[in-house]
VMD Tcl script that builds the backbone (N, CA, C; Angstrom):
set m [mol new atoms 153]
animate dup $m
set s [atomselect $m all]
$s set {name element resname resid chain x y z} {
  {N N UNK 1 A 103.669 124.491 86.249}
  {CA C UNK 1 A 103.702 123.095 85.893}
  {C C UNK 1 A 104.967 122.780 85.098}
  {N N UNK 2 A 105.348 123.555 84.331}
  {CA C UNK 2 A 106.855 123.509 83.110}
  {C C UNK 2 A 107.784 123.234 84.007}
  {N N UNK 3 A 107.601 124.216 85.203}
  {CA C UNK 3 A 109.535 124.190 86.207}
  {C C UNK 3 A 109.123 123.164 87.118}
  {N N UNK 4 A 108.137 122.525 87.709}
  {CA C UNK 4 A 107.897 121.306 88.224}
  {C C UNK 4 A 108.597 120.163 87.469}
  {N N UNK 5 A 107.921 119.970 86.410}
  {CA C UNK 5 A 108.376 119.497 85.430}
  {C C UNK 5 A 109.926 119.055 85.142}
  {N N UNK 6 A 110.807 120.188 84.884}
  {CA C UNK 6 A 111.949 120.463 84.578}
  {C C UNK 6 A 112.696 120.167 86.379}
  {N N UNK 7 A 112.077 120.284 87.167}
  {CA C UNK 7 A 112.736 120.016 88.215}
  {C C UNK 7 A 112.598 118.829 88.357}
  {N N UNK 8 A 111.386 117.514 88.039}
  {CA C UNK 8 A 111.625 116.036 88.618}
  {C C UNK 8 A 112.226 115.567 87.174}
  {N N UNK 9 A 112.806 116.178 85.966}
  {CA C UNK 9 A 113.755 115.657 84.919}
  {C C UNK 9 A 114.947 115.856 85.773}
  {N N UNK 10 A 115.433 116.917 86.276}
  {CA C UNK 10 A 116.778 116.870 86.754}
  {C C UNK 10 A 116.591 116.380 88.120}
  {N N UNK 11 A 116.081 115.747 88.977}
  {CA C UNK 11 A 115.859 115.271 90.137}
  {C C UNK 11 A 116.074 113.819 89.308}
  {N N UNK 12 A 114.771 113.221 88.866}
  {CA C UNK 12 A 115.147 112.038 87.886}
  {C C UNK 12 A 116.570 111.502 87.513}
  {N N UNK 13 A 117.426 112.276 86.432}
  {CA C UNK 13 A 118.110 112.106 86.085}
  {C C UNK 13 A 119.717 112.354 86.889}
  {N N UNK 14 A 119.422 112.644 88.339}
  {CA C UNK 14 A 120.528 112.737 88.994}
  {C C UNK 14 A 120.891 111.520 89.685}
  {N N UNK 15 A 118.907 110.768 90.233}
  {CA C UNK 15 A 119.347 109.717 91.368}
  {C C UNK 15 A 119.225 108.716 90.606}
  {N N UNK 16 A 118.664 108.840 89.071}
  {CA C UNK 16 A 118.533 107.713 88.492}
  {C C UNK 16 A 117.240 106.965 88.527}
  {N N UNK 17 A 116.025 107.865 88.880}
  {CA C UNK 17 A 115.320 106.964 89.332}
  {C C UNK 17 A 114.254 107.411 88.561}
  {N N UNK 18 A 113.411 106.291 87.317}
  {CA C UNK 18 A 113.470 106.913 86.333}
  {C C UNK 18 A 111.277 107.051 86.117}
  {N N UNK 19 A 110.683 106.849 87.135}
  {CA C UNK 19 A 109.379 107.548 87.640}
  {C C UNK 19 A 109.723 109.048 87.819}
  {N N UNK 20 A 110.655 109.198 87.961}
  {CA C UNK 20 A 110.332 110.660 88.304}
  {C C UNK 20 A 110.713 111.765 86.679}
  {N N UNK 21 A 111.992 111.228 86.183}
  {CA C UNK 21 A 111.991 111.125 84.959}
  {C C UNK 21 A 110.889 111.151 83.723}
  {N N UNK 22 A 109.975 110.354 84.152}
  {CA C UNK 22 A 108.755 110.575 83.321}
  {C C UNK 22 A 107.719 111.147 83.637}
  {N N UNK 23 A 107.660 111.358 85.049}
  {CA C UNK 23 A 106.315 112.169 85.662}
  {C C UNK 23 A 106.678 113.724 84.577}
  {N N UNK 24 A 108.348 113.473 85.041}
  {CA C UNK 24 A 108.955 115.284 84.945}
  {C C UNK 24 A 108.300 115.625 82.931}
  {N N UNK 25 A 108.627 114.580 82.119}
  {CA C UNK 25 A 108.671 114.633 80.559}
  {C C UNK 25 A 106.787 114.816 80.755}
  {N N UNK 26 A 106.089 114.536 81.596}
  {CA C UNK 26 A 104.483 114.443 81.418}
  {C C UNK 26 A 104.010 115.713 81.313}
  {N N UNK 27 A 104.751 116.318 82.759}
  {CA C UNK 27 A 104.343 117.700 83.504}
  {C C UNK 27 A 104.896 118.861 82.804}
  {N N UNK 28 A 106.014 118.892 82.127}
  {CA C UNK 28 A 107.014 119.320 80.991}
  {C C UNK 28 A 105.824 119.736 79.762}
  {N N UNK 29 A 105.492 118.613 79.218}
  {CA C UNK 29 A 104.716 118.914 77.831}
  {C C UNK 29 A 103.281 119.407 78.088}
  {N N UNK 30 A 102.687 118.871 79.210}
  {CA C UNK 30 A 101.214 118.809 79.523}
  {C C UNK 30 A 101.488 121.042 79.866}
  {N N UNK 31 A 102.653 121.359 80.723}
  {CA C UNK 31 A 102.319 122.502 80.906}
  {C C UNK 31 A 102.695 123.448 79.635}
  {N N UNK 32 A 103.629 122.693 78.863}
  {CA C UNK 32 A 103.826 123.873 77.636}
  {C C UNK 32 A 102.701 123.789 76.567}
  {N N UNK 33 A 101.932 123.085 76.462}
  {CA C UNK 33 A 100.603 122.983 75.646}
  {C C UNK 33 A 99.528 123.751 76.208}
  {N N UNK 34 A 99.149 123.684 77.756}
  {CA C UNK 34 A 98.531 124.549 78.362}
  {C C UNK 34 A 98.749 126.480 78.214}
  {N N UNK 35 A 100.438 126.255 78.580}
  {CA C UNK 35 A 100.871 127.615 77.803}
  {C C UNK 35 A 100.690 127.904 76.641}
  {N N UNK 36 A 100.757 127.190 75.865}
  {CA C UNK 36 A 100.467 127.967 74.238}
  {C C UNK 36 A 99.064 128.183 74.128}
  {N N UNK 37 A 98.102 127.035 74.255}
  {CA C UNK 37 A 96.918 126.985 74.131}
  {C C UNK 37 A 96.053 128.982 75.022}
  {N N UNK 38 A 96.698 129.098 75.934}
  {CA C UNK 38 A 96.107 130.028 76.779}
  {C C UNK 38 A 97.017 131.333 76.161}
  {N N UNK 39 A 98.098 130.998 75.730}
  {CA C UNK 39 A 98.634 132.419 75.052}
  {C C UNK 39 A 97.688 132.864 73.678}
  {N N UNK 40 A 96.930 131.714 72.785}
  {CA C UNK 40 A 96.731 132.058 71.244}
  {C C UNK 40 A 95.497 132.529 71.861}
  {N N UNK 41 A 94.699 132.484 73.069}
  {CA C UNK 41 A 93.705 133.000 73.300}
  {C C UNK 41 A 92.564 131.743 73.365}
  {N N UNK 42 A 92.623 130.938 73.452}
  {CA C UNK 42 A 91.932 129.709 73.718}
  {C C UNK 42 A 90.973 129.660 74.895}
  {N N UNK 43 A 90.399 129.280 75.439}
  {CA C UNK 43 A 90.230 128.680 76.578}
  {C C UNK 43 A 90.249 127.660 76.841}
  {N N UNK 44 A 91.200 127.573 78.436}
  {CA C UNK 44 A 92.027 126.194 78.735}
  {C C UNK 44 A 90.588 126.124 80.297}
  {N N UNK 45 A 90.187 124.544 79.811}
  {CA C UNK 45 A 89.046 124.510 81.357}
  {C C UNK 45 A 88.203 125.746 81.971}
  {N N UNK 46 A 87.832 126.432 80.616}
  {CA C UNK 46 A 86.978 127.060 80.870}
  {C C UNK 46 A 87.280 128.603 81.572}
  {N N UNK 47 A 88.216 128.794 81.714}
  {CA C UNK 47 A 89.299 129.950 81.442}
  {C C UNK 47 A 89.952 130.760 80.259}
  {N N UNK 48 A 90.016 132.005 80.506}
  {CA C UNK 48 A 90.311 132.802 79.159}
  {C C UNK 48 A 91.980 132.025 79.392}
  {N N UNK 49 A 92.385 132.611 80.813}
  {CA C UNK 49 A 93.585 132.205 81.178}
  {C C UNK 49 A 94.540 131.493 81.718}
  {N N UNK 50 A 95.745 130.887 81.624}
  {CA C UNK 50 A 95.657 129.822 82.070}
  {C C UNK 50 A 97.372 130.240 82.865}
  {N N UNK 51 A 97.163 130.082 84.318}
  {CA C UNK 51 A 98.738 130.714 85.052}
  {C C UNK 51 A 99.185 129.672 85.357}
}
mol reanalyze $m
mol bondsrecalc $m
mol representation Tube
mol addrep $m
């Protein structure tokens, strides 16, 4: 979800077109919270783990 992410920021920010830009900043934070949350040992949706 992070390199999705990081790919419609620089997709976004090449054609200018700025939905994709924010999908990318959504998918960006939504997956690095998922990552931390599943690294401290959490469970993310009912999962120890979260890939």
């Amino acid at each position: 979800m992070i390199v999705l992410g990081i790919i419609l920021l620089v997709v976004g920010f090449v054609t200018g077109i700025s939905i994709l830009w924010t999908i990318g900043i959504i998918l960006a934070v939504v997956g690095a919270v998922l990552w931390i949350l599943g690294s401290m040992g959490h469970a993310v949706a009912g999962r120890r783990h979260y890939w």
